[in-house]
NUTORMI-58510 format. One record per atom (N, C-alpha, C): residue number from 1; atom name; x, y, z. Coordinates in steps of 0.1 Angstrom, whole numbers, padded with zeros to 4 digits. Layout:
<sites>
   k  a    xx    yy    zz
 NUM CA     X     Y     Z
...
</sites>
This chain:
<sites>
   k  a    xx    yy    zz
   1  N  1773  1660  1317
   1 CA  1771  1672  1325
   1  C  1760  1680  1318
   2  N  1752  1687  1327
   2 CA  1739  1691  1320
   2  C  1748  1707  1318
   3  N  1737  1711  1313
   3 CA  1743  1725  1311
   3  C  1736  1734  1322
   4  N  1733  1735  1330
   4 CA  1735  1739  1344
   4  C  1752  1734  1350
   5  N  1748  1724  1351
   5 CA  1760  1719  1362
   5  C  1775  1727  1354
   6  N  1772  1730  1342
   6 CA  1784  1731  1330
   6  C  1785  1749  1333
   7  N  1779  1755  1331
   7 CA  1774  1766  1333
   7  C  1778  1773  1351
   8  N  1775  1762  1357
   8 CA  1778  1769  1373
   8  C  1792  1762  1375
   9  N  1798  1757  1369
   9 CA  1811  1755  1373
   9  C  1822  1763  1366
  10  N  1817  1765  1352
  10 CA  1826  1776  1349
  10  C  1824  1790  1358
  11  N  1812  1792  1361
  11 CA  1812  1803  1372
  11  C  1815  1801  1382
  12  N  1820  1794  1391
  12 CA  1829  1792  1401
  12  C  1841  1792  1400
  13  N  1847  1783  1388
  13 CA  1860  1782  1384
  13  C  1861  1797  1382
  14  N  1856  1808  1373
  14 CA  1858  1824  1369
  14  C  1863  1828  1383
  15  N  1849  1830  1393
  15 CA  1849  1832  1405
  15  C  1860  1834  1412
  16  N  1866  1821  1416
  16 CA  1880  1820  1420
  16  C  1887  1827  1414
  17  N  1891  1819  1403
  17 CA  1905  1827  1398
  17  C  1905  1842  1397
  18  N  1895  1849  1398
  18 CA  1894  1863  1395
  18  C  1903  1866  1411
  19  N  1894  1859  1427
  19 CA  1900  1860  1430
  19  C  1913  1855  1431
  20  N  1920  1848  1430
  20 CA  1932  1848  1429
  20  C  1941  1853  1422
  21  N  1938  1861  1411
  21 CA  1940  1869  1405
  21  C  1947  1881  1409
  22  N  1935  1886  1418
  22 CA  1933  1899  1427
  22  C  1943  1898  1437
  23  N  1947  1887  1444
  23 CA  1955  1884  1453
  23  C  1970  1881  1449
  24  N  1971  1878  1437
  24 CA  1984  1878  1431
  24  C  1988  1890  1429
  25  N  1980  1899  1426
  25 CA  1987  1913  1424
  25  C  1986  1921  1429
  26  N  1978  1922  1443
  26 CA  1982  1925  1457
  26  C  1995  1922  1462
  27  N  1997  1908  1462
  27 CA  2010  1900  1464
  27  C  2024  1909  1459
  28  N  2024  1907  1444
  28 CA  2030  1906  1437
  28  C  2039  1922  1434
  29  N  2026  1932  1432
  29 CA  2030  1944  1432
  29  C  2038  1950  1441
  30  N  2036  1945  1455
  30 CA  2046  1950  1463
  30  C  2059  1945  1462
  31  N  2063  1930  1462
  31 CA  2069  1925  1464
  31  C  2085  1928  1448
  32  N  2078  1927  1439
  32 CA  2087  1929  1424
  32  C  2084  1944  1421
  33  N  2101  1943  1409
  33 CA  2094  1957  1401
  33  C  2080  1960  1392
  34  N  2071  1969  1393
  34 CA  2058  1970  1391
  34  C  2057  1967  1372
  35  N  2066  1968  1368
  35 CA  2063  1962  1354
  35  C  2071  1947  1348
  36  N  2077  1945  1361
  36 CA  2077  1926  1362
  36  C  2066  1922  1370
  37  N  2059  1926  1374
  37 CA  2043  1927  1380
  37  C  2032  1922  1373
  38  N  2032  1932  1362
  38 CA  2026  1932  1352
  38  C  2025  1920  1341
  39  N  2037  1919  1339
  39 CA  2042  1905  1335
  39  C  2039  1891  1339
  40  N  2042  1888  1353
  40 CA  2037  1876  1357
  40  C  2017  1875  1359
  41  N  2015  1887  1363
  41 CA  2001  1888  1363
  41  C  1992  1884  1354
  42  N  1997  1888  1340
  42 CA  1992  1883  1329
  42  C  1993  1874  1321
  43  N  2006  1867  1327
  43 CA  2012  1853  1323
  43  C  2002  1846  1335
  44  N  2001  1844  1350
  44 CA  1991  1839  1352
  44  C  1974  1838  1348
  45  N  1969  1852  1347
  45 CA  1959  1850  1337
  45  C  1958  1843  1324
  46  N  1970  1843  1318
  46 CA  1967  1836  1306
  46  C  1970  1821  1308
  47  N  1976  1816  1317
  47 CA  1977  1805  1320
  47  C  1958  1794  1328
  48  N  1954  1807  1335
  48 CA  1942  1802  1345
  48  C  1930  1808  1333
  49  N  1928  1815  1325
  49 CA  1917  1823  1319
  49  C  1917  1814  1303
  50  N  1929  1804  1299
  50 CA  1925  1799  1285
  50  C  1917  1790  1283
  51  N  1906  1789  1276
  51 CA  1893  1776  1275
  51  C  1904  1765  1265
  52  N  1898  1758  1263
  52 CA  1901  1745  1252
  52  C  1893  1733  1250
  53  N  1893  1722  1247
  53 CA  1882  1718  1241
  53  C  1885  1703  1249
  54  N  1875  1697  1257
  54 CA  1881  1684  1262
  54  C  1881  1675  1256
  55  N  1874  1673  1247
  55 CA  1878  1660  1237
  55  C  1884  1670  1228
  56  N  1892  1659  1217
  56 CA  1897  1667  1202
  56  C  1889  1669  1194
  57  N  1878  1664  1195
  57 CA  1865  1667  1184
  57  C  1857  1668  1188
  58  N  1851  1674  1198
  58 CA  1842  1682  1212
  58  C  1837  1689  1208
  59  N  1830  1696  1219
  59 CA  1825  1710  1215
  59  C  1829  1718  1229
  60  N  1832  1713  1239
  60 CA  1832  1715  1251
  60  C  1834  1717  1257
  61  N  1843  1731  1262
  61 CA  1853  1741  1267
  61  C  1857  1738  1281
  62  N  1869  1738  1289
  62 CA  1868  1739  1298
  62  C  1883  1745  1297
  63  N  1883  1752  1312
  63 CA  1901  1756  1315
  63  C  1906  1746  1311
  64  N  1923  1753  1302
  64 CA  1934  1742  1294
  64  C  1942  1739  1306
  65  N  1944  1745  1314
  65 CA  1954  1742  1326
  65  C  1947  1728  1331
  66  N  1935  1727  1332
  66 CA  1931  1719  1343
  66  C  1929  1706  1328
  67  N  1926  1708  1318
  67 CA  1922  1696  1308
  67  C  1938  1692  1303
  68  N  1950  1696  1305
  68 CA  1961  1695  1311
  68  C  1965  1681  1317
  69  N  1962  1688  1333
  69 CA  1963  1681  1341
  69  C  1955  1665  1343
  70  N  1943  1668  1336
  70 CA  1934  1656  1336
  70  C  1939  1645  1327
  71  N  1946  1651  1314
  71 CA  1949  1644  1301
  71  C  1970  1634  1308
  72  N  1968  1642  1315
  72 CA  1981  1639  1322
  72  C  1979  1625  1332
  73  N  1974  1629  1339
  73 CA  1965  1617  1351
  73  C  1957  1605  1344
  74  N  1951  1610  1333
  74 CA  1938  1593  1332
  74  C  1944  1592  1319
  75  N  1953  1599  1308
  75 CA  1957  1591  1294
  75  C  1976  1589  1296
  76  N  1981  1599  1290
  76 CA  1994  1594  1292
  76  C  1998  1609  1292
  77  N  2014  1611  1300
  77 CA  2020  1623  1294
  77  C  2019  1634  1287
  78  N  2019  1624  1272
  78 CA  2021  1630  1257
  78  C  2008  1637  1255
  79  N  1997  1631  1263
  79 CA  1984  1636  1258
  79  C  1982  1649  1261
  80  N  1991  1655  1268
  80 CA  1991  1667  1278
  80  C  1988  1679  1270
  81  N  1996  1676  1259
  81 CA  2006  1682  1250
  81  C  1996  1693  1244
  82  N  1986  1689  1241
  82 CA  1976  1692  1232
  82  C  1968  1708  1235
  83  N  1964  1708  1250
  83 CA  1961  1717  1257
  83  C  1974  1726  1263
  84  N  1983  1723  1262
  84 CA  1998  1735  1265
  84  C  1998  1742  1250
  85  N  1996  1736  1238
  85 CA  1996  1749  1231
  85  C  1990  1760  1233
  86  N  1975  1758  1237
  86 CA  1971  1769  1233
  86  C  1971  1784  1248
  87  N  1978  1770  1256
  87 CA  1981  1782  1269
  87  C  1998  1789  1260
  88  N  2005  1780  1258
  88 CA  2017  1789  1251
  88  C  2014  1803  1245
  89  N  2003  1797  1235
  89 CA  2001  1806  1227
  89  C  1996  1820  1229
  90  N  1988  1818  1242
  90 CA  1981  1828  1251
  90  C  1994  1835  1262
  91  N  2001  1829  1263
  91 CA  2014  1835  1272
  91  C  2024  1842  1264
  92  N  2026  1836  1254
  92 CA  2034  1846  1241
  92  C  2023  1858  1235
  93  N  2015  1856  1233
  93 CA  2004  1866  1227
  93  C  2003  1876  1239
  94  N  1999  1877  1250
  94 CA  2002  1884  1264
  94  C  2011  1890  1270
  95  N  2021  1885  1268
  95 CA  2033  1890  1272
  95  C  2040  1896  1261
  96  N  2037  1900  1250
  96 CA  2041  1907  1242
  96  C  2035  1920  1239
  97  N  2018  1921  1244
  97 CA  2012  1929  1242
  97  C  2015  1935  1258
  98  N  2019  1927  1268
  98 CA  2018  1939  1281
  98  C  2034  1947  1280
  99  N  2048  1939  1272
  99 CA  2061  1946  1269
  99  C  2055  1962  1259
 100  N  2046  1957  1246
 100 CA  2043  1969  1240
 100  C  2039  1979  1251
 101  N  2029  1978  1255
 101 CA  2019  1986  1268
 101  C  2030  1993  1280
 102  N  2036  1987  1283
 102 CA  2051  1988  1292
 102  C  2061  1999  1281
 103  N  2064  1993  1272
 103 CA  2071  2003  1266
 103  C  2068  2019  1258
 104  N  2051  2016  1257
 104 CA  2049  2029  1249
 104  C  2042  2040  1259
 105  N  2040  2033  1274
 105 CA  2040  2038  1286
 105  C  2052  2048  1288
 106  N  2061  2039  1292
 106 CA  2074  2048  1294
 106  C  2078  2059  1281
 107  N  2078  2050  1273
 107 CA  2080  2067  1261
 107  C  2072  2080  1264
 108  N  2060  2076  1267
 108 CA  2052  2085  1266
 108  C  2054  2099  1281
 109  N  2057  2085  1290
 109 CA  2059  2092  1303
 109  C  2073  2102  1300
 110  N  2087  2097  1292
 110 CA  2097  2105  1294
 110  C  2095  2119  1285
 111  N  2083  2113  1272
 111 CA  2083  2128  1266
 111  C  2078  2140  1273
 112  N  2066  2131  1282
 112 CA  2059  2142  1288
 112  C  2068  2151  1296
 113  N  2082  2138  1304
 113 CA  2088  2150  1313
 113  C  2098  2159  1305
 114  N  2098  2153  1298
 114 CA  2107  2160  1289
 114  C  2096  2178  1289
 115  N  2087  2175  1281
 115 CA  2079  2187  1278
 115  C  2082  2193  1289
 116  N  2074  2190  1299
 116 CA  2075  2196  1312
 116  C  2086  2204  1310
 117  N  2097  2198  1313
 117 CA  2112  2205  1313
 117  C  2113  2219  1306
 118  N  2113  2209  1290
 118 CA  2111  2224  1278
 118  C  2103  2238  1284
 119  N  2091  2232  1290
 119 CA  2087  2245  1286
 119  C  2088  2255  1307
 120  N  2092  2250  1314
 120 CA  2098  2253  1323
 120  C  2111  2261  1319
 121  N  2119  2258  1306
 121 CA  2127  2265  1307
 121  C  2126  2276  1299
 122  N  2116  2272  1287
 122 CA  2112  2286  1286
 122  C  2104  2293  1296
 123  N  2097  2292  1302
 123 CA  2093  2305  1315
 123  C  2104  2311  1323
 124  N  2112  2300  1324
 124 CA  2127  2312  1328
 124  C  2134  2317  1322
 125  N  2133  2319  1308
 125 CA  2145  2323  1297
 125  C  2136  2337  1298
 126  N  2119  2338  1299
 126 CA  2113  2348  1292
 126  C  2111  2357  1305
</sites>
């Protein structure tokens, strides 16, 4: 593959999934609670957005989902294996940073009502 043809297929492949992306969380946001939203959103991103390397001693990136699927179809099973790490890795790494983001969100939100509150109740005490 020339590097054209290499070059305009990862921009297509981006392309897409961006939109589908966009459409998952259109989808999604209405349907779930908005911070299990969150969640799958970015577990799909990390699932469709991780590069990996098609040979094992390559240079030569393509989506792991789909070098996956390929290693699945023309080698065996086991060969699969290789490109699911590094989407795991991306799904663990992701979903840990969107629970932080989720949680220091809501802290932040109850101090603020909290303040609110405080000082509402000082304007009526005074």
């Amino acid at each position: 593959m020339e590097t054209v043809d290499y070059i305009l297929a990862w921009l297509a492949y981006l392309i897409a999934s961006l939109a589908m992306s966009f459409l998952l969380w259109k989808v999604v946001k209405k349907i779930f609670w908005v911070d299990l939203a969150y969640i799958m959103q970015v577990t799909f991103m990390a699932i469709v957005f991780t590069p990996w390397y098609v040979e094992a001693d390559g240079n030569v990136l393509a989506p792991a989902i789909i070098i996956f699927v390929m290693d699945i179809v023309t080698i065996e099973t086991v060969a699969g294996i290789r490109s699911l790490v590094p989407i795991a890795m991306a799904i663990l790494l992701s979903t840990i940073i969107t629970m932080v983001g989720i949680a220091t969100y809501r802290v932040r939100k109850v101090r603020r009502l909290l303040s609110i509150k405080k000082h509402r109740m000082a304007r009526k005490a005074a």
